[in-house]
FISE-968381 format. One line per 5 residues: number of its first residue (from 1); their letters; for each residue x, z, y of N, C-alpha, C. Coordinates in pm, 1 decimal, m for minus. Example, Ala and Ser with C-alpha at 12.3 -4.5 7.8 and 13.67 -1.06 7.14 Angstrom:
<recs>
1	as	1319.0,780.0,m569.0,1230.0,780.0,m450.0,1320.0,780.0,m330.0  1285.0,708.0,m225.0,1367.0,714.0,m106.0,1290.0,787.0,3.0
</recs>
This chain:
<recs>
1	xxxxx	11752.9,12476.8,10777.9,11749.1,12391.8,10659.4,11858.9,12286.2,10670.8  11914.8,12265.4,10551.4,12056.8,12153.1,10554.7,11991.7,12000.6,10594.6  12036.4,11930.8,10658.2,12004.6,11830.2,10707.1,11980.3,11740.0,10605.8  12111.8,11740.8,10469.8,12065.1,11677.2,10378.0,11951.4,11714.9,10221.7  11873.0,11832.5,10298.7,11798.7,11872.9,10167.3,11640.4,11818.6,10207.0
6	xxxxx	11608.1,11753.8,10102.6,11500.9,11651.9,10079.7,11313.4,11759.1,10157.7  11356.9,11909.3,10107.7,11228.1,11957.6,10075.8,11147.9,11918.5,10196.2  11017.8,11906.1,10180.5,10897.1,11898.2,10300.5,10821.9,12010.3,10297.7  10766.7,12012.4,10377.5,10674.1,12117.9,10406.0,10505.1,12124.4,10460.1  10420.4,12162.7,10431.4,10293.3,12153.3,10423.0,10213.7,12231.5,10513.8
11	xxxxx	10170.9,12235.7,10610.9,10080.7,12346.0,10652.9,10009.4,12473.7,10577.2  9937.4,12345.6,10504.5,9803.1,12398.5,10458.2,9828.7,12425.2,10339.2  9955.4,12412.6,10287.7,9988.3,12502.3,10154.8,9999.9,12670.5,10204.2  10076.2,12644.9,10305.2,10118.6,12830.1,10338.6,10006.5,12892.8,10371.8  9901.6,12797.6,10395.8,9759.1,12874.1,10386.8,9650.8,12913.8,10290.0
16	xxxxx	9674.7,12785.7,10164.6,9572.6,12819.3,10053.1,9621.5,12871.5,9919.4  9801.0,12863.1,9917.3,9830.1,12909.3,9803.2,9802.1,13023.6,9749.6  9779.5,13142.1,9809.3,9762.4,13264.6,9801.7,9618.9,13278.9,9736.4  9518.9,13200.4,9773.5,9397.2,13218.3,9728.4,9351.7,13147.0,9592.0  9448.5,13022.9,9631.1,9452.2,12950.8,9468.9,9518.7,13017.5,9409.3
21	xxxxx	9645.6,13135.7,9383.0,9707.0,13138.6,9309.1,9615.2,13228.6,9214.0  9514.3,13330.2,9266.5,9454.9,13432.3,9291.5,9336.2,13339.5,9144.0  9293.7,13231.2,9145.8,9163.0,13182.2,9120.2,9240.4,13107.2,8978.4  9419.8,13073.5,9004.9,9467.2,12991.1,8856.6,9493.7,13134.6,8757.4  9522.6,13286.0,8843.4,9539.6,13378.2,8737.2,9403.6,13381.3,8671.0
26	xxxxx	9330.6,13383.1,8689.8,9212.5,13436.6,8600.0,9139.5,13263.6,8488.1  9235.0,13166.4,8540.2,9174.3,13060.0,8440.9,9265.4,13023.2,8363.3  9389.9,13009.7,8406.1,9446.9,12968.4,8337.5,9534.5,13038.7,8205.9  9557.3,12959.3,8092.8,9649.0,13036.4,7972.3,9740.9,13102.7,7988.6  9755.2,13224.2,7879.7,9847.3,13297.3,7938.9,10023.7,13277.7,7929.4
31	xxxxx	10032.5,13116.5,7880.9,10174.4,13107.6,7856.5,10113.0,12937.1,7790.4  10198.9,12862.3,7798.6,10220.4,12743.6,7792.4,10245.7,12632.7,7877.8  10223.3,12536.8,7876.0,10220.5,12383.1,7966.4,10134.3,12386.3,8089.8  10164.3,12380.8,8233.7,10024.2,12357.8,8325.6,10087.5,12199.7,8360.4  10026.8,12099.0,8372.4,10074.5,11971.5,8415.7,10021.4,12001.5,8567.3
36	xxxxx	10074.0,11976.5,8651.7,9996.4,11916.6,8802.1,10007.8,11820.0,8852.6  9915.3,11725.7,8838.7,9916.2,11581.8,8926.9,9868.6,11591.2,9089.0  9970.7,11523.2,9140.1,9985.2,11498.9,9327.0,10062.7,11614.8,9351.0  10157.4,11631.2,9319.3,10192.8,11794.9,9402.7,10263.4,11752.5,9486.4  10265.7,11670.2,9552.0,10277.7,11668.4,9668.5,10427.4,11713.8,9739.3
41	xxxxx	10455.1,11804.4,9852.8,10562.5,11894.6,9874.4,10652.5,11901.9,9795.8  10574.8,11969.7,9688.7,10622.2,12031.3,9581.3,10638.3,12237.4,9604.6  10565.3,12225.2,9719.3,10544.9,12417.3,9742.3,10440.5,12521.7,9640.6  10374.4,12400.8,9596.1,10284.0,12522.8,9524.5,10299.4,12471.3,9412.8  10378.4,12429.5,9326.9,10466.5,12428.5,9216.7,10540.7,12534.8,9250.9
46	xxxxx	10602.6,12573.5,9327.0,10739.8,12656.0,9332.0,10667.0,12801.7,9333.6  10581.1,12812.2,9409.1,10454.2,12941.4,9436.2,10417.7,12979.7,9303.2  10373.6,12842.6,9268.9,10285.5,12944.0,9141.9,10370.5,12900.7,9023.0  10506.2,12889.5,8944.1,10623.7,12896.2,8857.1,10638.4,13013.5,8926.2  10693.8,13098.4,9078.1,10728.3,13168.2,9003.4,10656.9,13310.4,9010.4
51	xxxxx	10500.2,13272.1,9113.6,10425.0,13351.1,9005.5,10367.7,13429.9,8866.9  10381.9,13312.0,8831.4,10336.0,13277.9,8642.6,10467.2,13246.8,8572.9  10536.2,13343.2,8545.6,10667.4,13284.3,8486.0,10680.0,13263.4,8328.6  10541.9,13335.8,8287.9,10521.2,13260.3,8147.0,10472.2,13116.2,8116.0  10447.8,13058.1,8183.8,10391.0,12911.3,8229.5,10496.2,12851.1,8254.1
56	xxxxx	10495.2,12713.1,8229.2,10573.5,12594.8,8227.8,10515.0,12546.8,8317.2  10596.4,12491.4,8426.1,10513.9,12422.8,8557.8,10547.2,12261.8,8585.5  10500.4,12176.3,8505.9,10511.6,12047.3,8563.9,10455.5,11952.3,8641.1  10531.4,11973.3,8742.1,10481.3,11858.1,8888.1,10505.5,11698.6,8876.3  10397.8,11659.9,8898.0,10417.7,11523.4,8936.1,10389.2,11439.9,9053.6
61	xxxxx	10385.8,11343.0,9035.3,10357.9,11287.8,9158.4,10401.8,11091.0,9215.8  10280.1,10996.7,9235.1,10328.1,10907.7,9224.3,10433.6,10848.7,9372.3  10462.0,10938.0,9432.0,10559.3,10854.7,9580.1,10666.7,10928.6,9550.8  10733.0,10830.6,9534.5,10936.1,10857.4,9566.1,10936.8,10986.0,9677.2  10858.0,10966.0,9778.6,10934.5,11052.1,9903.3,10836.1,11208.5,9822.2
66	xxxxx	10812.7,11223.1,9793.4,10689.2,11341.4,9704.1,10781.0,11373.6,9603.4  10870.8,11286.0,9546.9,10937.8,11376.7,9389.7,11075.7,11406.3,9454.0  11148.3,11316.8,9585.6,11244.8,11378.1,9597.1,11260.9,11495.2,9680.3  11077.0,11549.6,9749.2,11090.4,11685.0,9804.5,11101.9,11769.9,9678.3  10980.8,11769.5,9573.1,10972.2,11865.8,9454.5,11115.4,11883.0,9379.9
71	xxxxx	11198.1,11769.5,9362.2,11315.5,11789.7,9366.1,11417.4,11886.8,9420.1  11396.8,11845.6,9522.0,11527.2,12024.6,9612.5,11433.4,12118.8,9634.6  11265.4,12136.4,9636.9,11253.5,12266.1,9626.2,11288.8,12305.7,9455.7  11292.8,12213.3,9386.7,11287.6,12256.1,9267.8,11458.3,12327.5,9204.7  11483.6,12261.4,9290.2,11689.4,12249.2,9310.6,11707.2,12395.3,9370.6
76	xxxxx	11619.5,12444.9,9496.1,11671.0,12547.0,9611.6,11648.5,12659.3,9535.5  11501.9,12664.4,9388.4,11479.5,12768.1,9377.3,11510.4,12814.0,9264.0  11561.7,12711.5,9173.6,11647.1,12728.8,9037.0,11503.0,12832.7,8945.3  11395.3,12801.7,8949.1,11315.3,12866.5,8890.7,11322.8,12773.7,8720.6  11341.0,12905.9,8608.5,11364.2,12820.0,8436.6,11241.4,12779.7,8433.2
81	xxxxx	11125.6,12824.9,8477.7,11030.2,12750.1,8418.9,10939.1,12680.5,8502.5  11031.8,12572.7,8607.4,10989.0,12469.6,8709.9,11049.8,12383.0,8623.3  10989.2,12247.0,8554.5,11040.0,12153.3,8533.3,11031.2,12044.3,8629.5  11196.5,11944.5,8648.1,11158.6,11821.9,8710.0,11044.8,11724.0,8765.4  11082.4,11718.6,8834.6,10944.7,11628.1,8841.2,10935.1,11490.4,8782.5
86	xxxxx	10770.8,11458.1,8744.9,10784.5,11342.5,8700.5,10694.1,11247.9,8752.8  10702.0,11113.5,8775.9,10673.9,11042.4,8846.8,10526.6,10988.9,8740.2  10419.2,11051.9,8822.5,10293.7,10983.2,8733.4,10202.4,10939.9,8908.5  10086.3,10844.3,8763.9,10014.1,10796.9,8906.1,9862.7,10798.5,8790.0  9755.5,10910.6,8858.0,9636.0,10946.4,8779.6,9597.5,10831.5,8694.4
91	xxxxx	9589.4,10677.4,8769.2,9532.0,10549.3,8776.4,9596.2,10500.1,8634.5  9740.9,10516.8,8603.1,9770.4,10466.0,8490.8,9727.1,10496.2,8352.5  9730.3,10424.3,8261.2,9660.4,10418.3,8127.1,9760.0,10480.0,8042.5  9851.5,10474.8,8083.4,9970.5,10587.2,8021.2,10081.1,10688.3,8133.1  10027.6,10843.2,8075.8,10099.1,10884.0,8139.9,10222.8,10960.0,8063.2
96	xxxxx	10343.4,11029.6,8114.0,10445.9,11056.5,8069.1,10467.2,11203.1,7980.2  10338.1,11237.7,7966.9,10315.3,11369.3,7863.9,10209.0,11323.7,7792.8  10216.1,11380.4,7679.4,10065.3,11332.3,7580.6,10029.9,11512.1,7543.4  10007.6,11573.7,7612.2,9994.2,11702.2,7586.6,10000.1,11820.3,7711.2  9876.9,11907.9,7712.2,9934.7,12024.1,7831.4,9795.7,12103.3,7781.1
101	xxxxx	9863.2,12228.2,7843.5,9773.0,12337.1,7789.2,9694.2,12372.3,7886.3  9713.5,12313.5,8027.7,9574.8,12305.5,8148.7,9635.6,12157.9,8257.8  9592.8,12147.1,8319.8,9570.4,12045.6,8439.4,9514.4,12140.4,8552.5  9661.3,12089.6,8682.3,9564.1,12144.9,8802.5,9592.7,11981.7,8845.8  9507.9,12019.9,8968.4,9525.8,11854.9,9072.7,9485.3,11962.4,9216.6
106	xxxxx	9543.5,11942.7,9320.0,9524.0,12057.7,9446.1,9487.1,11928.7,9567.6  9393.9,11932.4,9650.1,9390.3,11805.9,9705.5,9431.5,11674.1,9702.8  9343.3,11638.5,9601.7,9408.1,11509.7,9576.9,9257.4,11405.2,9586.2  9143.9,11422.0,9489.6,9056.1,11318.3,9462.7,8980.2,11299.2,9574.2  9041.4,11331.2,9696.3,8952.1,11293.9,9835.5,9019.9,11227.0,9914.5
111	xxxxx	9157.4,11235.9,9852.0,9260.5,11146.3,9982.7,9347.7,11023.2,9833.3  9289.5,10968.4,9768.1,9289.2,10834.3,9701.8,9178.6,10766.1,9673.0  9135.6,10649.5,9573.3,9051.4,10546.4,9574.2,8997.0,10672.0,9463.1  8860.1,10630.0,9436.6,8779.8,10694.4,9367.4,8865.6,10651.5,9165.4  8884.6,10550.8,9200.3,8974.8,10545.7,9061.8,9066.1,10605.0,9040.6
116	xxxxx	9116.4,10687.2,9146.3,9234.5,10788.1,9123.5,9154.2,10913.8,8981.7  9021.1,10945.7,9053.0,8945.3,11032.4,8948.9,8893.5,11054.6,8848.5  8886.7,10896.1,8847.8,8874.9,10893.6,8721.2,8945.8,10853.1,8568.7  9127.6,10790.6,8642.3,9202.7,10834.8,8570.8,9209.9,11002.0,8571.9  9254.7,11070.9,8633.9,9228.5,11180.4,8627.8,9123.8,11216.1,8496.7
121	xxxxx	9044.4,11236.0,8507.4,8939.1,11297.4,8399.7,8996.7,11193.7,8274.1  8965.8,11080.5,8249.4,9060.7,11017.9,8144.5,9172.5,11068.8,8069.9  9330.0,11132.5,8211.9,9423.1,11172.9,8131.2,9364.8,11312.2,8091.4  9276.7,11375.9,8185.8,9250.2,11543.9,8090.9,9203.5,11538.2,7957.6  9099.8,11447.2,7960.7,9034.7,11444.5,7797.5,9104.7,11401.0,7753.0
126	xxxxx	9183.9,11330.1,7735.8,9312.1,11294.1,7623.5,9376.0,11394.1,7616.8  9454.5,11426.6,7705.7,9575.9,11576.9,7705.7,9523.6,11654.4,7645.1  9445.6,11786.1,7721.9,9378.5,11898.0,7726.8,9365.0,11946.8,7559.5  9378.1,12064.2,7502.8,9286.4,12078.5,7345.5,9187.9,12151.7,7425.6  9077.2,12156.9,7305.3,8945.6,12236.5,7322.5,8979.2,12317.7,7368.4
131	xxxxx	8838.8,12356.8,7503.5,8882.9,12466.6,7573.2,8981.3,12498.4,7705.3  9099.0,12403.7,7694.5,9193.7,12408.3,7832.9,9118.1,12406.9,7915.7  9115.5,12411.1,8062.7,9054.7,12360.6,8189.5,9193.9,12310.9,8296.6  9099.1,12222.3,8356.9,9120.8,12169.0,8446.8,9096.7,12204.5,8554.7  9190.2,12241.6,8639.5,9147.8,12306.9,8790.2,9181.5,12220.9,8895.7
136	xxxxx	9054.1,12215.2,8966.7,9024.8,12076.3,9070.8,9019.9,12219.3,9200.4  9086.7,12169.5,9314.6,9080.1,12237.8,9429.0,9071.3,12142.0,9552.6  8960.9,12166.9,9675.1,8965.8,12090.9,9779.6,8793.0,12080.6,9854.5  8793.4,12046.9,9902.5,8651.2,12036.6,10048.8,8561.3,11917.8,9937.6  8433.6,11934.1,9916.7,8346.9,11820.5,9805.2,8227.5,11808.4,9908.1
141	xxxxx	8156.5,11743.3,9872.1,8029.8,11737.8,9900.8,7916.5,11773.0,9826.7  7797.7,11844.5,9807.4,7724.8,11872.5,9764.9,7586.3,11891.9,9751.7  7533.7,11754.4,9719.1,7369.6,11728.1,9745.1,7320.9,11706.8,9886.5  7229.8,11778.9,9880.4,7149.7,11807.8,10022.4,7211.3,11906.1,10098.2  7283.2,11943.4,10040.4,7372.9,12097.5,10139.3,7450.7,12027.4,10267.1
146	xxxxx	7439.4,12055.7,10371.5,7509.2,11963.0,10471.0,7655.2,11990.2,10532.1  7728.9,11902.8,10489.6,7910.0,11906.5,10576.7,7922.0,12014.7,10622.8  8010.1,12095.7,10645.5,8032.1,12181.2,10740.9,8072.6,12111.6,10830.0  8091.1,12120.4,10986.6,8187.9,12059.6,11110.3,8260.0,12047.2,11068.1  8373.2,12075.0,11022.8,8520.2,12078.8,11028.0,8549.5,11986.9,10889.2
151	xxxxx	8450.5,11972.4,10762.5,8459.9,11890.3,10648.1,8372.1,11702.0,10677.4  8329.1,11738.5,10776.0,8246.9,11630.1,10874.3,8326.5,11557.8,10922.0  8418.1,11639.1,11034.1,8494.5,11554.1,11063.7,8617.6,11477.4,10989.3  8654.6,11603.2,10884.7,8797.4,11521.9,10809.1,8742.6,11435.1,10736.8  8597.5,11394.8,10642.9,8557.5,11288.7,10600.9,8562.4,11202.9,10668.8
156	xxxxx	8543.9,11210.8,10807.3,8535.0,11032.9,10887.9,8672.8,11032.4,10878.0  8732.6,11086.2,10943.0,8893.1,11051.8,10948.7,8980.3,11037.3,10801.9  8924.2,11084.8,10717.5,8982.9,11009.8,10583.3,8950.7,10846.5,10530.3  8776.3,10865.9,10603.9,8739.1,10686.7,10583.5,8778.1,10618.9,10684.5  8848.4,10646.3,10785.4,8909.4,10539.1,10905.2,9035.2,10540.7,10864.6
161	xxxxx	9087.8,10649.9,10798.1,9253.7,10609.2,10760.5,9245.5,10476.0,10649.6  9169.7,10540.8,10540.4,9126.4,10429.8,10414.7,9019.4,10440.4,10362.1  8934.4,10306.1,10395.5,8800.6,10340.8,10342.2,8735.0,10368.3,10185.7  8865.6,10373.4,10138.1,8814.2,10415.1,9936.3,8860.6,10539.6,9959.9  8913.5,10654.6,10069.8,8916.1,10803.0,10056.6,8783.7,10843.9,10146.8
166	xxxxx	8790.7,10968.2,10094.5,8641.6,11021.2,10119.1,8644.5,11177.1,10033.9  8545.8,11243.5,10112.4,8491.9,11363.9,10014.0,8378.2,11289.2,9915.2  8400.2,11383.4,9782.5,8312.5,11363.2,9686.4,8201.8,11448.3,9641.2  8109.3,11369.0,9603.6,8046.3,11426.7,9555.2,8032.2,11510.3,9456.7  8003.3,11660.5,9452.5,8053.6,11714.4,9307.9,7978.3,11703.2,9176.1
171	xxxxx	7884.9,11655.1,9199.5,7803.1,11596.6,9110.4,7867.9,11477.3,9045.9  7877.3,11383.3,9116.4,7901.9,11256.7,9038.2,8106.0,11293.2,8970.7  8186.6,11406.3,9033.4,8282.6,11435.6,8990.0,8249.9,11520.2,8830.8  8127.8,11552.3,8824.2,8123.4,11631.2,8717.0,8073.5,11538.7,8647.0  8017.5,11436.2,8637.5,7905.2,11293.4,8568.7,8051.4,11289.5,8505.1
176	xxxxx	8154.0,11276.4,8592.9,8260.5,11138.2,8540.8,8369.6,11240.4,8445.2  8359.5,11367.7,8480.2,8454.1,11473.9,8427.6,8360.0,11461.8,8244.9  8269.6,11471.7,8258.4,8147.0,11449.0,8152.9,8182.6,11339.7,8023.0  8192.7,11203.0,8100.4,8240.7,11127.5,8067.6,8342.8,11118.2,7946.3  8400.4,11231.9,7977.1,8540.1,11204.6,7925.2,8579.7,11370.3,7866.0
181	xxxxx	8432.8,11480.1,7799.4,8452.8,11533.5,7731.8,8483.8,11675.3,7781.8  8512.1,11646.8,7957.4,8514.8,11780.5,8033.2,8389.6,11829.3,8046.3  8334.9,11984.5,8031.4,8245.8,12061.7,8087.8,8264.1,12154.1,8171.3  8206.7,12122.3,8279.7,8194.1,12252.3,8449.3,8200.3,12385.5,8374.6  8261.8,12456.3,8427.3,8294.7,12570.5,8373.8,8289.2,12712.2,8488.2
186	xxxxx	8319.6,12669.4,8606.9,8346.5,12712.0,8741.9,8356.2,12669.6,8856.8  8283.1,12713.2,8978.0,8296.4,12676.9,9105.4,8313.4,12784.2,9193.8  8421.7,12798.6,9249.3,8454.9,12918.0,9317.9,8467.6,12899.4,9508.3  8410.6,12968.9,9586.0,8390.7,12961.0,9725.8,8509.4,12945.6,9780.7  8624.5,12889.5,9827.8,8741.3,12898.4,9851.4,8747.7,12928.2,10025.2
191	xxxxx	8823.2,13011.1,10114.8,8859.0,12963.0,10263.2,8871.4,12811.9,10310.1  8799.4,12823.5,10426.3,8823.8,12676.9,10531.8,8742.2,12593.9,10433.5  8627.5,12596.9,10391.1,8511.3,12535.8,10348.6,8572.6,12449.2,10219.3  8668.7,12512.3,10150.2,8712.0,12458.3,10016.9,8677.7,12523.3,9866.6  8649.0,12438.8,9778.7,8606.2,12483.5,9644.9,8710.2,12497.4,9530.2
196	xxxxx	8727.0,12595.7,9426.4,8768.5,12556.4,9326.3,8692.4,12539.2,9283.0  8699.6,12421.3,9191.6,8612.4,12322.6,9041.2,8703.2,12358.4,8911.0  8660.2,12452.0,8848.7,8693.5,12408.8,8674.2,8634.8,12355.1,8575.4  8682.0,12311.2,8527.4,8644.9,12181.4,8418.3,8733.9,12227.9,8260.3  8676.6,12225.2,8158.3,8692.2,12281.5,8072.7,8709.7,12147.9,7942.0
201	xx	8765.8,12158.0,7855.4,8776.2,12044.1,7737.1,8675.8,12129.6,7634.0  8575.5,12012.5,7617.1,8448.9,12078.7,7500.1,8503.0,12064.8,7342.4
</recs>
């Protein structure tokens, strides 16, 4: 890799993209807008554009060092229907699209403040038309069902890094998705004790 090219790299993308990509073919539209907030890297933007090449893939993301990776992967892979990235942050009351024909978010509402989520659900019910979904991916918590080890431990170590991150509850993620006009639509068993959540605009 050139010393001066920005891209980063993820572990645990080269591990779950394949299974998410697998779970966005069967939800998502067959051609239009997907917005993604946190993308992070910017690898599974690039995965699934050019998977889905009828799809418009826009990444965002609120850290400088996050848009100028999505940047040169976005640069390395010259994919037409990867757009730029754009610098959003869930939390704000305005974000830089007023429109998309789905929402993903891929680990994100467990590693920010719980207000990250609920901008989140905020910008979907505004965006979204009837019907879009929203695809939530990542490790939740669920009732009386108990942690797995391995989701046990990354919860403590997410609340000793910062104590407003945490796994959520998927209940109170669906109360607040509710809120704001989303209906549960799907929960899918994912590898390494992770869920997809879809969320649907009523």
């Amino acid at each position: 890799m050139p010393a001066d090219d920005d891209r980063r790299f993820a572990p645990a993308t080269a591990r779950n993209r394949r299974p998410i990509l697998e779970v966005l073919r069967q939800v998502l539209p067959a051609e239009g807008l997907v917005l993604e907030l946190a993308s992070g890297t910017g690898e599974h933007a690039v995965h699934f554009a050019r998977a889905l090449p009828a799809l418009a893939w826009q990444p965002t993301d609120p850290s400088p060092d996050a848009l100028s990776s999505i940047a040169a992967w976005a640069a390395a892979e010259a994919l037409p229907n990867l757009r730029p990235p754009l610098q959003l942050d869930a939390t704000d009351e305005a974000w830089p699209l007023d429109r998309a024909d789905a929402l993903a978010c891929i680990n994100m509402i467990h590693i920010s403040p719980w207000e990250a989520t609920e901008g989140l659900m905020r910008g979907a019910g505004r965006l979204l038309p009837s019907g879009a979904p929203l695809y939530l991916y990542g490790p939740f918590r669920r009732g009386a069902r108990p942690l797995e080890p391995s989701n046990h431990a990354f919860d403590l170590d997410l609340q000793r890094r910062d104590p407003r991150w945490g796994l959520r509850e998927l209940s109170e993620v669906t109360r607040c998705a509710a809120r704001h006009g989303l209906a549960p639509s799907d929960v899918v068993e994912m590898p390494a004790n992770n869920l997809s959540v879809v969320f649907r605009k009523a």
